[in-house]
C-alpha positions in Angstrom: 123.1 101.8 104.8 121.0 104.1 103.1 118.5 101.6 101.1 116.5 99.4 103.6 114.7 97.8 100.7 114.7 97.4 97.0 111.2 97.1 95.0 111.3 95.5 92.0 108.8 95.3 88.5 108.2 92.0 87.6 107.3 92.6 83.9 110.7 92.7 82.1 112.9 93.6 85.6 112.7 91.0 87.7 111.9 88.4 85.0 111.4 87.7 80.9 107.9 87.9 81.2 106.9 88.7 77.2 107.1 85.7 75.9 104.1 84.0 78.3 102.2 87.5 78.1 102.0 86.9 74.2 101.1 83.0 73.9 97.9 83.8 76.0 96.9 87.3 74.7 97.0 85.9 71.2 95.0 83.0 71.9 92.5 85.4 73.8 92.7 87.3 70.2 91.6 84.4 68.2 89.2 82.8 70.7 87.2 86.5 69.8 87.8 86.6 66.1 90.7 89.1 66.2 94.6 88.7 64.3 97.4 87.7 66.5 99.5 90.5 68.1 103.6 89.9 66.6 106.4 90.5 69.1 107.2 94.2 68.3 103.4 94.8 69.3 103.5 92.9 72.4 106.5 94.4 73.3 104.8 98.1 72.8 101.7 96.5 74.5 103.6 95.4 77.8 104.4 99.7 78.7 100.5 99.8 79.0 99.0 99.8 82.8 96.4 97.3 83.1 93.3 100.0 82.9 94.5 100.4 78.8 96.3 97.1 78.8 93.6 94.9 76.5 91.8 98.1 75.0 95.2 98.5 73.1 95.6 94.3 72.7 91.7 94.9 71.1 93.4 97.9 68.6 96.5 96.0 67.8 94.1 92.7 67.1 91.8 94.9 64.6 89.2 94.7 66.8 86.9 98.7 65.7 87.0 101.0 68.2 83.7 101.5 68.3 83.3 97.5 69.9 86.3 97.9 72.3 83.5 98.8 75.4 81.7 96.4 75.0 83.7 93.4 74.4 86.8 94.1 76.7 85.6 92.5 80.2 84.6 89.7 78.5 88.1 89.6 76.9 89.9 90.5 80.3 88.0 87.5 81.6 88.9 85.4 79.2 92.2 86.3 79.2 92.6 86.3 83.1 91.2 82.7 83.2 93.5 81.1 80.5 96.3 82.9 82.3 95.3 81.5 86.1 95.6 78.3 84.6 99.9 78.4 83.4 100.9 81.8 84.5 104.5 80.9 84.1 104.5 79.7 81.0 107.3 80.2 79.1 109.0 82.9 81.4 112.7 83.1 81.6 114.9 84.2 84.0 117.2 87.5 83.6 120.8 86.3 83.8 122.4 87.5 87.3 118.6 88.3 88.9 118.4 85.9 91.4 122.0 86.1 92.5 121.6 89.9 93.3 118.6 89.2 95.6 120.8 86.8 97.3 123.6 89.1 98.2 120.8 92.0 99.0 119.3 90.1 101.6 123.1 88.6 103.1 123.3 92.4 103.2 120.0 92.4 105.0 118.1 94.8 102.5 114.6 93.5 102.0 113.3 92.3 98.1 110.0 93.4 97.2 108.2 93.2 94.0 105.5 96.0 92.8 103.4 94.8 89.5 100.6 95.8 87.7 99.4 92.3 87.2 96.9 91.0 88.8 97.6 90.1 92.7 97.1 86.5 92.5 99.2 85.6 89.9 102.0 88.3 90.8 102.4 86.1 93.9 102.3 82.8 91.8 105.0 83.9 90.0 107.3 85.4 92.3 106.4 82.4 94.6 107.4 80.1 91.8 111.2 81.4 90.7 111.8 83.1 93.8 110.4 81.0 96.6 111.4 82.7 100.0 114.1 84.9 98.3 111.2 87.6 98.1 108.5 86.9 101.4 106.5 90.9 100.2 104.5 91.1 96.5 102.1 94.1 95.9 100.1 93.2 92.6 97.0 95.0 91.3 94.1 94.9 93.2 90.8 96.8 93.7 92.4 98.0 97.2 94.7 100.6 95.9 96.0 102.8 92.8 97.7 101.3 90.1 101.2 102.7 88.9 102.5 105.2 88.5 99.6 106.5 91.0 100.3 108.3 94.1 99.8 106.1 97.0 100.6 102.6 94.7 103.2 101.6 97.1 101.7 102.3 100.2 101.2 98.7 101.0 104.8 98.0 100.5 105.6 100.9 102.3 103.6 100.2 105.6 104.2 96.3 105.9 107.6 97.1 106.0 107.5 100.4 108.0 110.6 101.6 105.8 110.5 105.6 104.6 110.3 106.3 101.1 114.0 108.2 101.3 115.6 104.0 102.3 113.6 102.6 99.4 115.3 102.0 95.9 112.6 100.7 93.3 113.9 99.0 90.1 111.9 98.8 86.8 112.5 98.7 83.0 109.7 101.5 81.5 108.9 105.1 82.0 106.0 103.9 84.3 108.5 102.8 86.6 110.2 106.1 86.8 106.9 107.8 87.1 106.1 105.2 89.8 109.1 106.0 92.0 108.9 109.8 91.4 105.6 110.2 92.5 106.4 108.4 95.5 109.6 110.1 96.6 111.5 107.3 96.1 114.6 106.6 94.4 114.9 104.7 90.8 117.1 102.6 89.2 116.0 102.0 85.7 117.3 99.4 84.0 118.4 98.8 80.3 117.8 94.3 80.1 113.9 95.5 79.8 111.1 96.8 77.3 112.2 100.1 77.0 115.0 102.0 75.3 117.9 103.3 77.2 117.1 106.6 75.0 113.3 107.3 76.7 114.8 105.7 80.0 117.0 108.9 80.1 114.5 110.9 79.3 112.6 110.0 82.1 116.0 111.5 85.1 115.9 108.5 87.0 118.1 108.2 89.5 120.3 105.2 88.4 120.6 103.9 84.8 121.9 100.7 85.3 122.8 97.4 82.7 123.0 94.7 84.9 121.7 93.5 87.8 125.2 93.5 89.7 125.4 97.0 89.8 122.3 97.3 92.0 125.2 96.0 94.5 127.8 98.8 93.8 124.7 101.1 94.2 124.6 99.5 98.0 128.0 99.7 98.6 128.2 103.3 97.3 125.4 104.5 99.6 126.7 102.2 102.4 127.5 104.8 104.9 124.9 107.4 104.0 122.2 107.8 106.7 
């Protein structure tokens, strides 16, 4: 078997995440004085890594760009704390999701997930919808880069002691691609997410895919390399 593990996004691969994201950022927004963010922007907002994630929720809210500096930890506090509190809140699951996992680890390929979010609640969610389907979650942290950053999947990378060459990671944005590229590693970017299969292709992943069953074909196909 060539891939030894999958690594999957949370925001928008692994699960419907937008929804949740949007209830709390707008309430953030008016608990400062700012508009509410609509769907299309939140959508647009969710391709952001975290280091320009609320600066842009700030722009999009009408906050002036000459107050962003000073007001955005106070506003990534706020937000962070509303969001501790229901982190799952109105997340959905992607139709077929779960069921892939399943047959990835009867085929005994290890399920990991790679997220920009914040550590804690990558593993509150994960833990939540997937229980032990998925044991290894890398969330953002002070300890290493964020994506698409060289190095960002080290920790996955030495917990499990798997080379980047028997690693397939699957995300949903450009970031993704970027992600994978810059780590030698294989991508299958898929189409049920928050970008267009149009920039996706841009982008030369390795796999375009539209559902999560054909993550399995992708196994089966590769079966015998290596």
């Amino acid at each position: 078997m060539r891939y030894q593990m999958c690594v999957w996004d949370l925001d928008g691969t692994l699960l419907h995440t937008l929804p949740g994201l949007r209830y709390f950022n707008n309430r953030t927004l008016k608990h400062f004085g700012f508009r509410p963010v609509s769907y299309e922007e939140s959508y647009e907002l969710i391709k952001y890594p975290l280091g320009q994630y609320y600066e842009n929720m700030l722009l999009m809210g009408g906050c002036p760009m000459e107050e962003i500096a000073k007001i955005v930890p106070d506003v990534t506090a706020y937000d962070y704390g509303l969001y501790c509190e229901d982190c799952t809140k109105l997340i959905e699951e992607f139709p077929g999701v779960k069921d892939t996992i399943r047959e990835l680890r009867k085929m005994q390929i290890i399920s990991a997930v790679h997220s920009n979010k914040y550590d804690r609640i990558s593993k509150q969610i994960v833990k939540t919808f997937f229980d032990e389907e998925i044991a290894l979650v890398c969330g953002q942290s002070d300890d290493h880069p964020s994506k698409p950053k060289p190095g960002c999947l080290d920790p996955l990378l030495k917990a499990t002691g798997i080379l980047p060459e028997r690693v397939l990671y699957i995300g949903d944005t450009q970031v993704d691609i970027l992600t994978a590229q810059n780590s030698h590693i294989d991508c299958a970017a898929v189409t049920w997410g928050y970008q267009t299969r149009d920039v996706l292709e841009s982008y030369h992943p390795a796999y375009l895919i539209d559902s999560p069953e054909e993550i399995l074909e992708i196994m089966k196909e590769n079966e015998n390399v290596f």
